[in-house]
C-alpha positions in Angstrom: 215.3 -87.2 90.2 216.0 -84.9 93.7 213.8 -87.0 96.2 214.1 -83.5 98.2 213.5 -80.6 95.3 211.6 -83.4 92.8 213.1 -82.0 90.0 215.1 -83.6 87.4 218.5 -82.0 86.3 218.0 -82.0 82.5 219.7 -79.3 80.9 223.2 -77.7 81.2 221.8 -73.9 80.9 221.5 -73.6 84.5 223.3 -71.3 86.5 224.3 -72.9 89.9 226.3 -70.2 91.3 225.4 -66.6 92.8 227.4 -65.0 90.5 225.8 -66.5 87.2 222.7 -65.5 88.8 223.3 -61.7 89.4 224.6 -61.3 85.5 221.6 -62.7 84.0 219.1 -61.0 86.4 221.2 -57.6 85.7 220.5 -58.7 81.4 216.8 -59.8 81.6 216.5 -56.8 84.0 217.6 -54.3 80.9 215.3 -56.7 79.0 212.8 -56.3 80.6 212.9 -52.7 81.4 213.8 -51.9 77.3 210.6 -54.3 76.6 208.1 -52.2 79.3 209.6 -48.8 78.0 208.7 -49.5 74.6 205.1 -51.5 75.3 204.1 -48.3 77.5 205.0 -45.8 75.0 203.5 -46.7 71.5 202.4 -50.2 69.8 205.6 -52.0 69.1 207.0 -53.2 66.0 207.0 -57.4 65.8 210.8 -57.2 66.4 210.5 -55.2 69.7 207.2 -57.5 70.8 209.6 -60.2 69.9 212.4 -58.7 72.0 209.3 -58.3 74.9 208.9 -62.2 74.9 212.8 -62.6 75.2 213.3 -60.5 77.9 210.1 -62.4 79.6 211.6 -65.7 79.2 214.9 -64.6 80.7 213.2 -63.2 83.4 211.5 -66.4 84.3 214.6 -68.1 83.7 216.9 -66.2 85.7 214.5 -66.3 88.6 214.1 -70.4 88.4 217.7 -70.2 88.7 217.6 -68.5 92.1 215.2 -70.6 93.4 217.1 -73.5 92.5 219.8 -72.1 94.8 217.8 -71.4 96.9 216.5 -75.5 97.6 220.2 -76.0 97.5 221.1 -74.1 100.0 218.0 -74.6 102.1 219.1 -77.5 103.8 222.5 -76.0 104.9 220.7 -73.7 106.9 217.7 -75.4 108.4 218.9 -78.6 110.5 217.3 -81.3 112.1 215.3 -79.3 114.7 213.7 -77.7 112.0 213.1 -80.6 109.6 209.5 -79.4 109.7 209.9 -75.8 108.3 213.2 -77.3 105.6 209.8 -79.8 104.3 208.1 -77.0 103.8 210.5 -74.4 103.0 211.2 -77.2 99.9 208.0 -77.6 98.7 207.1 -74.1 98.6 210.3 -73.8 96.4 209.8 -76.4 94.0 206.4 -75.1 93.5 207.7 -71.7 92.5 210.8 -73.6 90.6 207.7 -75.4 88.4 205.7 -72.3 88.2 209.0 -70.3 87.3 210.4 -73.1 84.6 207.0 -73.4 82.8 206.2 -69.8 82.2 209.0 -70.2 79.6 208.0 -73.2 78.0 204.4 -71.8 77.7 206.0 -68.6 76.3 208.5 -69.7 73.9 206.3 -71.0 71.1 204.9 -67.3 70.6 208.1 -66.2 71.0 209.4 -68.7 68.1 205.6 -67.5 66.1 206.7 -64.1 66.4 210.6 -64.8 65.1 208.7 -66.7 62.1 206.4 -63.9 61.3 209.4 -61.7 61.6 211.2 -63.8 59.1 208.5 -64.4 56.9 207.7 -60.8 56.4 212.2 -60.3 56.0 211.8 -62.9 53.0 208.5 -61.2 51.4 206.6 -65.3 52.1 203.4 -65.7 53.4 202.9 -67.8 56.6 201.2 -70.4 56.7 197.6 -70.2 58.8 194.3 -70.5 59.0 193.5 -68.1 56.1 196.3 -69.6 54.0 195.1 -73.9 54.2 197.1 -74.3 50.8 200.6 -73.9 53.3 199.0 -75.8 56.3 200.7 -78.8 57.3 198.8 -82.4 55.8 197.1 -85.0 58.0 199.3 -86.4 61.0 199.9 -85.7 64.7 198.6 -82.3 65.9 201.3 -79.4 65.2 201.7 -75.7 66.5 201.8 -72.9 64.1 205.7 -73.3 63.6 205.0 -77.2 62.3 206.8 -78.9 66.0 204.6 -81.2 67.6 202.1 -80.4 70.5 202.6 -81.1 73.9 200.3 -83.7 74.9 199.1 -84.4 71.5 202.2 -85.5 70.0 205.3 -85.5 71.1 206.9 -82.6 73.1 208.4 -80.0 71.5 212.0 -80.8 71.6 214.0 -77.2 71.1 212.6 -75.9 74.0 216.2 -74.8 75.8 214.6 -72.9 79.1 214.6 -76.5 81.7 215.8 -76.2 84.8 216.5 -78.9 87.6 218.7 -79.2 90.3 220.8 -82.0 91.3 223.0 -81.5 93.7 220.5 -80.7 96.5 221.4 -82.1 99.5 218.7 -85.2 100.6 216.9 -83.9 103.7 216.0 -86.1 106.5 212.5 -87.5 106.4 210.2 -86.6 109.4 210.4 -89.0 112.4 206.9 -90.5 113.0 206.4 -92.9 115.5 205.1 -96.3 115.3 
């Protein structure tokens, strides 16, 4: 773990440099925008609410990558007369970095429901649910609607592929105090 950003560098899907970062800002932004065009016009079909969750999740994702720049770059530009405002400046950051990586993982299991039910309906099978017990899954660990195990009353959810860290921040100083 950063001792500066608090984050742990876990996956390999980040985007590090500016340049990654303006591509997939330009594709979630024509995500995005495809997604509110069609939720503003008429009810969409699962595939397009599908599409919707996508383009929310690369939002998210894209932006979590610019803030992780962002920390990096943070201490290159504040020095040691403003240790004060780079403490800050970094915590306000990895709060939005947390808030920014964990909109996705709340998002992607309805995203993965909505890919099920899409599939489902392709193959002409019924999903399992409430209405349906005969499909549910028997005794055992708590599950989500998809059969993965629930955070926090299981074990995590393991395909989740939107985490972001950054490891490579430079350490910032830690504020003098005096004895």
């Amino acid at each position: 773990m950063n001792t500066v950003t608090g984050i742990n560098a876990v996956g390999s899907d980040t985007v590090t440099d500016v340049d990654g970062i303006e591509q997939c800002l330009d594709q979630a932004r024509d995500a995005v925008t495809a997604a509110a065009s069609t939720l503003g016009a008429r009810v969409p079909s699962l595939t397009e609410l599908h599409a919707a969750a996508e383009g929310a999740i690369q939002v998210s994702t894209a932006l979590a990558d610019l803030v992780a720049i962002m920390m990096r770059q943070a201490p290159g530009v504040l020095d040691r007369a403003h240790q004060g405002v780079l403490n800050e400046v970094l915590a306000d950051l990895r709060a939005v970095h947390g808030c920014l990586t964990t909109g996705p993982l709340l998002l992607a299991p309805a995203r993965d429901a909505l890919h099920l039910l899409g599939a489902h309906r392709h193959a002409g099978t019924t999903v399992p649910d409430a209405h349906n017990p005969a499909l549910q899954p028997g005794p055992g660990p708590a599950r989500d609607g998809l059969g993965k195990l629930c955070p926090g009353r299981g074990e995590p959810i393991d395909d989740v592929r939107v985490i972001h860290g950054v490891a490579d921040v430079p350490e910032a100083d830690p504020p003098h105090r005096s004895p």
